[in-house]
LUMGU-733844 format. One line per field, with one value per residue (C-alpha): x, y, z; residue in three letters; residue number from 1. Coordinates in pm, 1 decimal. Layout:
residues N
xx [X,...]
yy [Y,...]
zz [Z,...]
residuo [ALA,...]
num [NUM,...]
end
This chain:
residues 365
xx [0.0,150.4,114.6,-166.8,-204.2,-266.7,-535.6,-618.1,-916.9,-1072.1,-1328.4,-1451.8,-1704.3,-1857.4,-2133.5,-2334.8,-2646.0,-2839.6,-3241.1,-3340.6,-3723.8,-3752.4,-3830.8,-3445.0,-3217.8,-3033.7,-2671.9,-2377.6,-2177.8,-1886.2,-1909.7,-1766.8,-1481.2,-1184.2,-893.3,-707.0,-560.9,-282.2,-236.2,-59.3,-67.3,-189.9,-415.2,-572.8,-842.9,-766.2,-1020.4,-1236.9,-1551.9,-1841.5,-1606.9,-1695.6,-1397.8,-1616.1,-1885.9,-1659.6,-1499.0,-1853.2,-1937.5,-1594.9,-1703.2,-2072.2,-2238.9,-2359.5,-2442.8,-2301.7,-2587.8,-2390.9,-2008.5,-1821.0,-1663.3,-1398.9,-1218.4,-941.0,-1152.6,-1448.4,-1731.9,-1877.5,-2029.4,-2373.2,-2283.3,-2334.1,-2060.5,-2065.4,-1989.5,-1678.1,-1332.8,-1310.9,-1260.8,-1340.1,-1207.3,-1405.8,-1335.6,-1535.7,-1376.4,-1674.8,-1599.4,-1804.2,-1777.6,-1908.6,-1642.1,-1252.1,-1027.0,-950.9,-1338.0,-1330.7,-1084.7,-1197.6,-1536.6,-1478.7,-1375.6,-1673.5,-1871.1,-1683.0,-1748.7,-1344.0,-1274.2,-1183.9,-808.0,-769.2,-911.6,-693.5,-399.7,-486.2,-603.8,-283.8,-90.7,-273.7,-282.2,91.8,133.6,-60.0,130.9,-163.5,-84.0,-51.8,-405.2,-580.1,-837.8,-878.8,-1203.5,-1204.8,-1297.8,-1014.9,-811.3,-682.4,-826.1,-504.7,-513.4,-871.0,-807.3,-488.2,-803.8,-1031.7,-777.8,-665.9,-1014.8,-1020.0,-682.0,-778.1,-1057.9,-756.9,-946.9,-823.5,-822.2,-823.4,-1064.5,-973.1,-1211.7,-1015.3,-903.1,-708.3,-936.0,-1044.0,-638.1,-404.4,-132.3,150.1,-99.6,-186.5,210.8,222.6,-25.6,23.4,384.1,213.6,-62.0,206.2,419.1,158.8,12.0,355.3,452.0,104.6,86.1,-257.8,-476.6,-578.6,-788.6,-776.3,-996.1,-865.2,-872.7,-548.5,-290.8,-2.6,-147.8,-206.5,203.2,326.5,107.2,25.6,208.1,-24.0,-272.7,-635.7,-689.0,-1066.8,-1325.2,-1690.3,-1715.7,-1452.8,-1124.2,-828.1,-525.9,-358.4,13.9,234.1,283.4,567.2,385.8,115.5,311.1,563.0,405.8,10.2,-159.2,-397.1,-406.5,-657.7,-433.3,-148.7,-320.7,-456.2,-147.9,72.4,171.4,213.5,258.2,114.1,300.8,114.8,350.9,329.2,417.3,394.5,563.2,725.0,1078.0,1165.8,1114.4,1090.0,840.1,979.1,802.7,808.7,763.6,787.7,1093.3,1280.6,1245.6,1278.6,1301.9,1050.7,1109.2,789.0,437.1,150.1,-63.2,-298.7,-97.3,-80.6,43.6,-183.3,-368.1,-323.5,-75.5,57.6,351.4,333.0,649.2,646.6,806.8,1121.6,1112.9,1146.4,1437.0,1453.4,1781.9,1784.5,1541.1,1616.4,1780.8,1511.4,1229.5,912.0,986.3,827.6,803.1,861.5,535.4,659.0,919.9,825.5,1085.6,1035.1,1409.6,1532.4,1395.5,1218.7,882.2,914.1,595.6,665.6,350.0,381.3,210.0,75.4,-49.0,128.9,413.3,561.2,949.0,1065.5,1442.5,1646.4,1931.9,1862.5,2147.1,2380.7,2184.1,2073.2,1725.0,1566.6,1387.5,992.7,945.5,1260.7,1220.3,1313.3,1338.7,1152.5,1399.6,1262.4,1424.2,1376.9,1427.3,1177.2,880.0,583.4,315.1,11.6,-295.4,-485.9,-789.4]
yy [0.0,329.2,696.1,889.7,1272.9,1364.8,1626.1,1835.3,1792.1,2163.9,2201.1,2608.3,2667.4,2325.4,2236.8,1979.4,1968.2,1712.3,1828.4,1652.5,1532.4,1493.4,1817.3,1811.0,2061.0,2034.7,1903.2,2098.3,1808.7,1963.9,2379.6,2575.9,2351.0,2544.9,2294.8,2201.5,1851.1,1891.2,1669.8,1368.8,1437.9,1244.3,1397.9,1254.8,1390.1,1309.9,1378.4,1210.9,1064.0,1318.1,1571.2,1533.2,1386.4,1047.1,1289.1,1531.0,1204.4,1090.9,1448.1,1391.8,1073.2,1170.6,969.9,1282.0,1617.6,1939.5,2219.5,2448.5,2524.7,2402.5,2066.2,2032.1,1751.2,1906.0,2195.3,2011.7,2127.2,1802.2,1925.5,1792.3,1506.6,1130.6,876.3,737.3,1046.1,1124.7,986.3,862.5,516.0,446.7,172.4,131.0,-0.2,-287.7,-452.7,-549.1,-803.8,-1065.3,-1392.1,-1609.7,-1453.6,-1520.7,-1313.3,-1207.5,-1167.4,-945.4,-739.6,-762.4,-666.0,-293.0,-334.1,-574.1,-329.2,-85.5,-332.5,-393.4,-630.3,-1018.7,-1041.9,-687.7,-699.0,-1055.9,-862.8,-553.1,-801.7,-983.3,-666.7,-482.9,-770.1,-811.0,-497.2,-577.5,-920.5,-1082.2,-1282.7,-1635.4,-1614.7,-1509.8,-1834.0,-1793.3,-1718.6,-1383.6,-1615.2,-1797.3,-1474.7,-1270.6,-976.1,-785.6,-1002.0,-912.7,-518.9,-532.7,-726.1,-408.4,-168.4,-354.6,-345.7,27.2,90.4,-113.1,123.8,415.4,686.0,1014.9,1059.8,768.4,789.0,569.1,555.6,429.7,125.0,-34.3,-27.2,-394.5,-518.5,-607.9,-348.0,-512.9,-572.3,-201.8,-86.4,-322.9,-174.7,191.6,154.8,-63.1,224.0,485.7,326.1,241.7,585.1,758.9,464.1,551.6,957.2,936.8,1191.5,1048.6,1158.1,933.8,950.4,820.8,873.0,711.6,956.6,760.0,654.0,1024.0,1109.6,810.0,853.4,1205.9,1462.1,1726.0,1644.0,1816.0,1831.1,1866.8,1935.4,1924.0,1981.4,2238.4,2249.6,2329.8,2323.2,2226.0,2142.9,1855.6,1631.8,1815.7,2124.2,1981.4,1782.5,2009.9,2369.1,2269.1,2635.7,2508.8,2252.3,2068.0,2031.9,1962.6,1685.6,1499.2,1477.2,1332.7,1284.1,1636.4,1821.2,2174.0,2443.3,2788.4,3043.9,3295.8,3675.5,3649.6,3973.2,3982.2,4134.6,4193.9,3846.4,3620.9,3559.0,3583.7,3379.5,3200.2,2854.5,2671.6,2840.1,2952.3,3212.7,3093.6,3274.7,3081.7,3178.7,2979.5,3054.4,3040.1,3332.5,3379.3,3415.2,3760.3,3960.4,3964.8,3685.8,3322.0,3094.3,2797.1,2613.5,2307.2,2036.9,1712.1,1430.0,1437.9,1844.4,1770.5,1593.3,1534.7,1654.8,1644.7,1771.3,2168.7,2181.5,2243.4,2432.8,2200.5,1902.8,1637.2,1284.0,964.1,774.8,463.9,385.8,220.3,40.0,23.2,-122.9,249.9,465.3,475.2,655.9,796.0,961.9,1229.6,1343.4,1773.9,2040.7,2067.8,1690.1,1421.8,1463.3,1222.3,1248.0,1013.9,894.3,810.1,513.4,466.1,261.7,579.9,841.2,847.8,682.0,793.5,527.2,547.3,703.5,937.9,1317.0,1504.2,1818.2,1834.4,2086.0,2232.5,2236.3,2580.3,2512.8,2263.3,2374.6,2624.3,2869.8,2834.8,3019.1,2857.6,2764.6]
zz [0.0,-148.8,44.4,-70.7,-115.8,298.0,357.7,684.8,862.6,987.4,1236.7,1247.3,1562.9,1581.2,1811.0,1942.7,2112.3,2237.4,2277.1,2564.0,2520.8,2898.9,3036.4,3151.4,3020.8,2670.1,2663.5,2488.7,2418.9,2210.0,2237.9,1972.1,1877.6,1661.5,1545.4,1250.1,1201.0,921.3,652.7,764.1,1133.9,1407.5,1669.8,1985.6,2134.8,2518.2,2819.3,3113.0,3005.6,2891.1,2742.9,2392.8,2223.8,2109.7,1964.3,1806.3,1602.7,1509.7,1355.8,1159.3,1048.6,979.7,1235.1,1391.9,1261.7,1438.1,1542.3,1437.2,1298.6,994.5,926.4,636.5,463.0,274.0,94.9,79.2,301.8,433.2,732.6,632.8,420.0,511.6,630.8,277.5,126.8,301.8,259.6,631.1,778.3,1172.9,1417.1,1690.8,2001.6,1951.4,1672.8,1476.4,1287.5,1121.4,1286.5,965.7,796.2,770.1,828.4,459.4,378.4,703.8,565.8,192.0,303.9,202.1,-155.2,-240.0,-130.9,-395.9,-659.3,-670.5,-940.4,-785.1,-858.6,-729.0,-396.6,-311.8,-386.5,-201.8,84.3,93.6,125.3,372.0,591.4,548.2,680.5,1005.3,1031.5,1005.4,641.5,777.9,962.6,581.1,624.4,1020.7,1157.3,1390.7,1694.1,1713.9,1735.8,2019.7,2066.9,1972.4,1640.5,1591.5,1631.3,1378.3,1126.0,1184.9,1159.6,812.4,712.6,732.8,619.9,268.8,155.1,176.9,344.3,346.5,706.7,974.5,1303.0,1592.1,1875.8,2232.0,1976.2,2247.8,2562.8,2560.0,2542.2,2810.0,2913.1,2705.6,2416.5,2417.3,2439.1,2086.5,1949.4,2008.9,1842.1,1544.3,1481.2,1484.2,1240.7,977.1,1001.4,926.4,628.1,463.9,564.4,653.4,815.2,1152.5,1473.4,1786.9,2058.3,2403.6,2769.4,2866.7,2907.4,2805.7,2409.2,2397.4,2453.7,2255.8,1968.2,1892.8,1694.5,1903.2,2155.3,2213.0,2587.5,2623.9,2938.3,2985.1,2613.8,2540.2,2410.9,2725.5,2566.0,2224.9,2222.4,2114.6,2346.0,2549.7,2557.1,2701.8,2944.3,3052.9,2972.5,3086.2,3081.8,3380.5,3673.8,3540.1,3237.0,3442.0,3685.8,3373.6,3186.4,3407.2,3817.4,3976.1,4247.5,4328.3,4622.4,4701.1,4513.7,4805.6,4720.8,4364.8,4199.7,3834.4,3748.2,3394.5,3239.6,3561.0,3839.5,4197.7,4459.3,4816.1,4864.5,5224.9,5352.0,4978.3,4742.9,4374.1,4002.9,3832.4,3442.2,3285.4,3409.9,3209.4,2977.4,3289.1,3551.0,3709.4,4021.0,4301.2,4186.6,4391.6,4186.8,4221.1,4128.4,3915.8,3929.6,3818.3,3993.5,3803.5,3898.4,4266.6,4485.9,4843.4,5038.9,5484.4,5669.8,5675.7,5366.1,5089.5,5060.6,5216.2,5499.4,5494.0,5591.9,5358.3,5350.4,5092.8,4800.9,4548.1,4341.7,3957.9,3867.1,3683.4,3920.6,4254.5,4332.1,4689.1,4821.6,5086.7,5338.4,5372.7,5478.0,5111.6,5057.6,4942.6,4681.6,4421.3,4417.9,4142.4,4162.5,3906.6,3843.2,4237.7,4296.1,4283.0,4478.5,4857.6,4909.8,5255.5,5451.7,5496.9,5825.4,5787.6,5750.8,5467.0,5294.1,4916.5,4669.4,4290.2,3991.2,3905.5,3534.8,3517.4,3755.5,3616.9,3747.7,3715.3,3796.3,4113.0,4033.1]
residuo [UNK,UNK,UNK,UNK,UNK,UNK,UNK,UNK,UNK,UNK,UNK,UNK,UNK,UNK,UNK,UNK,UNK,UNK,UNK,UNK,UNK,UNK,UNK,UNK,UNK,UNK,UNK,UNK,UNK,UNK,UNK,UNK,UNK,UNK,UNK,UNK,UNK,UNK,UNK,UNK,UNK,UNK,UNK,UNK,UNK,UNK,UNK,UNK,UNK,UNK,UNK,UNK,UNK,UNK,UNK,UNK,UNK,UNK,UNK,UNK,UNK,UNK,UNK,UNK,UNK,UNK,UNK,UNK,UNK,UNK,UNK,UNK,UNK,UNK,UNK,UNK,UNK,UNK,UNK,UNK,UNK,UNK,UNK,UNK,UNK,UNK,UNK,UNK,UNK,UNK,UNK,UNK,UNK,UNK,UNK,UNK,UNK,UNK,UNK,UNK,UNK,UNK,UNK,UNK,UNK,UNK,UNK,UNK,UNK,UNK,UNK,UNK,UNK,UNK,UNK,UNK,UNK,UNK,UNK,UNK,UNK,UNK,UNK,UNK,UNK,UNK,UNK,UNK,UNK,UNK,UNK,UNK,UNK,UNK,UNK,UNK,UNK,UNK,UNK,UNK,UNK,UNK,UNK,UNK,UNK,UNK,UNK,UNK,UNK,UNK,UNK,UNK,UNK,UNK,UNK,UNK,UNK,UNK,UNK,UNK,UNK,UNK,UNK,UNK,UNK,UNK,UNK,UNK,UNK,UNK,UNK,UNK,UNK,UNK,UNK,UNK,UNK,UNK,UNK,UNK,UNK,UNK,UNK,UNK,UNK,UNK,UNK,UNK,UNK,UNK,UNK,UNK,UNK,UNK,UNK,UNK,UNK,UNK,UNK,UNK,UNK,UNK,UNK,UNK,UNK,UNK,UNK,UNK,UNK,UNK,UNK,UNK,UNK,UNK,UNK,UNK,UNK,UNK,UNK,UNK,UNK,UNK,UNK,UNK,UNK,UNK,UNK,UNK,UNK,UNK,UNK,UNK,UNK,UNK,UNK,UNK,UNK,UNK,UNK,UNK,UNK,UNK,UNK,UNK,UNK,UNK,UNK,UNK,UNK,UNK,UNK,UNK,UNK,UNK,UNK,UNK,UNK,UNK,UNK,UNK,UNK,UNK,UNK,UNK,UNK,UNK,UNK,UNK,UNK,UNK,UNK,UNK,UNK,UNK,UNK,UNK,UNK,UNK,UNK,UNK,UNK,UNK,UNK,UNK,UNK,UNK,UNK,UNK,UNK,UNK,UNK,UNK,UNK,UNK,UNK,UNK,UNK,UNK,UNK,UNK,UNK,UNK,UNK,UNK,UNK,UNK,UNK,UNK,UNK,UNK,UNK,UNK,UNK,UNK,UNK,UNK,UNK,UNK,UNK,UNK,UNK,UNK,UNK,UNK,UNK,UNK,UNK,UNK,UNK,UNK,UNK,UNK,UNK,UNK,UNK,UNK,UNK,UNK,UNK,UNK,UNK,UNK,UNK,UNK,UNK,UNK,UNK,UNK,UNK,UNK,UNK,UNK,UNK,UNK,UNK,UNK,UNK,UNK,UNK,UNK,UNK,UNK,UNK,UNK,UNK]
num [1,2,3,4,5,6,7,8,9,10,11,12,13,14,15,16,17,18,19,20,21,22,23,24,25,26,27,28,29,30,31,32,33,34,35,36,37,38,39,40,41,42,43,44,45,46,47,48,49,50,51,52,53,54,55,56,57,58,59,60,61,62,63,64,65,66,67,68,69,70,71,72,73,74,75,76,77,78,79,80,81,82,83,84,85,86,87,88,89,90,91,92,93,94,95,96,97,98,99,100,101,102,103,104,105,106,107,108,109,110,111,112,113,114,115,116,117,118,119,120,121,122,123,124,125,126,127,128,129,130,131,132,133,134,135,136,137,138,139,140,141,142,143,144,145,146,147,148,149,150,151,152,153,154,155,156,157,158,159,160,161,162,163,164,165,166,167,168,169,170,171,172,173,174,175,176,177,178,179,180,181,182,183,184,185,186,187,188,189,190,191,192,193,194,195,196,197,198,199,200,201,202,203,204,205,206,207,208,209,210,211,212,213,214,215,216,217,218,219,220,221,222,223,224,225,226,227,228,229,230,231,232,233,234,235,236,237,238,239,240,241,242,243,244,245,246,247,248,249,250,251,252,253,254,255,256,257,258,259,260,261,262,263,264,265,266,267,268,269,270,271,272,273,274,275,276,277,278,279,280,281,282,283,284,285,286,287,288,289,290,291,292,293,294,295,296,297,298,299,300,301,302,303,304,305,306,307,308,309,310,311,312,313,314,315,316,317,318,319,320,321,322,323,324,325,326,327,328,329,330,331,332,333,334,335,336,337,338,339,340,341,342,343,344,345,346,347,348,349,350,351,352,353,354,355,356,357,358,359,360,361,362,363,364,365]
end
C-alpha cells in the first residue's frame, strides 16, 4: 500500500447539542470547537468521560451532525454530508468483525462493497494484511483470534478502503497493558509509512504522549489546551491540564511579583526565580507552582524548601517513586538510576527541593 495525497481535517465553531425530550435541560456536548488537524498528522483527542472527544470524532465521520459550525475535509465542506460520502474510515473499540467470515473476507469486506474487481481486492487483501502481520491467519475465523489479532483485522479493514483521514475511537481499551504498548507503536508506524490523516480519541494519558504529533486536551465539552505532546506535558496552561497529563505536584507560590522576564516567589521556607508561568498568571492573583516528579528531589530535613516525611518507596528497577506526606499533601518524588543516589527510609524526615528550570506557574484555580 503506497502513500496517498494527505489532507487536513478543519473544524470552524462546531457544536453539538443534544435536545433533551424529557423536560431536563439540553446538553452541549462539544461547544464551539476550533482545530485544525494537518495533513498527515496524528491527533488525539484526550479527556475524562463526557467531554466530547467520542462525539466530536462521530461528527468527523458523519455519524452525527453538528448544530452548528463548519466541518472540512481538505476543501471540501462536508459538514452535512453522510458517512458514505466522506473519505473517512473508523475503528471502533469494539472490533466489529463478522464472525461467519474469515479473516480475509473481514478485511476484503470494504472493496466488495466498492465493486473492486476479484483479482484486485486478493492482492490488495494480501498486502494490507501483510502490513498488520496478520498474512498467515488469511483463512482464520475472527474467533479464534486474540483480541489484539482481531483489532490489527479491523484496523486492516479500514486501512484497505484508503481513506483520506483515519478515526480511531479508544481502539485499544479492551487489550491487556503489554498488548496495548504493541499496538500503540504498530498504529504509529503504519500511520507515518502511509501519511494518513488520523484523529484518535482516548482517555489514557499515556497513548495520547506516545502517539500524537499534538494532543487536544478537552473538558466538559470544550477544548483546554492544544500542544504537542511536550507542551502539554511540561508547559500545561492550567491545573486541570497539568493533573490529567501526568503525576504532579502543586506548592502555594506565596508573594507572587514579576521582574523583567521572571516571576519571583516564596515557597515553604525559599524564594525561587521561576522563568515559565503560564498566559494567565498575574500579580496579586493566587498561583501555584506546578512540578512534576522528576522536577522535585529530596535533600535532609532543613535543607530544601518544604519538609516532609517519607510515607513509601516504590521500586520500579530504573527509578524509585518515593511519596513524601507535607504540609501541602502528598508529593511524588521520582528517583532516578537509584542505585547511585541516597534513598531515605519510609518514616525518615526530609526536605523536598525544585528544579527551578523545570517547575511552572500556574494560575490557582
Amino acid at each position: 500500500m503506497s502513500k496517498k495525497n494527505s489532507v487536513s481535517v478543519t473544524l470552524e465553531g462546531v457544536t453539538k447539542v443534544f435536545k433533551n425530550t424529557k423536560g431536563k435541560s439540553d446538553v452541549i456536548a462539544v461547544h464551539e470547537s476550533d482545530f485544525v488537524v494537518g495533513a498527515g498528522e496524528l491527533v488525539t483527542l484526550l479527556g475524562p468521560s463526557g467531554c466530547g472527544k467520542t462525539t466530536t470524532l462521530r461528527m468527523i465521520a458523519g455519524f452525527e451532525l453538528p448544530s452548528s459550525g463548519k466541518i472540512l475535509i481538505g476543501a471540501e465542506d462536508v459538514t452535512m454530508l453522510p458517512p458514505n460520502q466522506r473519505d473517512t474510515a473508523t475503528v471502533f473499540q469494539s472490533y466489529g468483525l463478522f464472525p461467519h467470515l474469515t479473516v480475509g473476507e473481514n478485511v476484503a469486506y470494504g472493496l466488495k462493497l466498492r465493486k473492486i474487481p476479484p483479482d484486485e481486492i486478493e492482492r490488495k487483501v494480501h498486502e494490507t494484511l501483510d502490513m498488520v502481520g496478520l498474512s498467515h491467519l488469511y483463512d482464520r475465523p475472527p474467533g479464534q483470534l486474540s483480541g489484539g489479532q482481531q483489532q490489527r483485522v479491523a484496523l486492516a479493514r479500514s486501512l484497505i478502503v484508503e481513506p483520506s483521514v483515519l478515526l480511531l475511537d479508544e481502539p485499544l481499551s479492551n487489550l491487556d497493558a503489554l498488548l496495548r504498548e504493541q499496538m500503540r507503536v504498530e498504529i504509529r508506524r503504519i500511520q507515518k509509512s502511509l501519511g494518513i490523516t488520523a484523529v484518535y480519541v482516548t482517555h489514557d494519558r499515556v497513548e495520547a504522549m506516545s502517539l500524537s504529533d499534538r494532543v487536544i486536551v478537552r473538558r466538559d465539552g470544550e477544548i483546554k489546551q492544544i500542544g504537542s505532546p511536550q507542551e502539554i506535558y511540561e508547559d500545561p496552561n492550567s491545573t486541570f491540564v497539568a493533573g490529567f497529563v501526568g503525576k504532579v505536584a502543586f506548592f502555594p507560590a506565596e508573594g507572587l511579583e514579576k521582574r523583567d522576564a521572571q516571576w519571583v516567589c516564596r515557597v515553604g521556607s525559599k524564594s525561587l526565580l521561576v522563568g515559565r508561568a503560564a498566559p494567565d498568571v498575574a500579580e496579586g492573583q493566587d498561583a501555584v507552582i506546578m512540578a512534576r516528579p522528576e522536577s522535585l528531589r529530596l535533600t535532609e530535613s532543613g535543607q530544601g524548601a518544604v519538609e516532609g516525611t517519607v510515607r513509601m518507596n516504590v521500586y520500579l528497577g530504573s527509578s524509585i517513586e518515593t511519596f513524601v506526606d507535607t504540609p501541602h499533601g502528598e508529593v511524588l518524588i521520582q528517583v532516578d538510576d537509584p542505585a547511585s543516589k541516597k534513598i531515605f527510609a519510609e518514616g525518615a524526615p526530609v526536605s523536598v527541593d525544585f528544579n527551578p528550570g523545570r517547575i511552572r506557574l500556574l494560575r490557582d484555580s
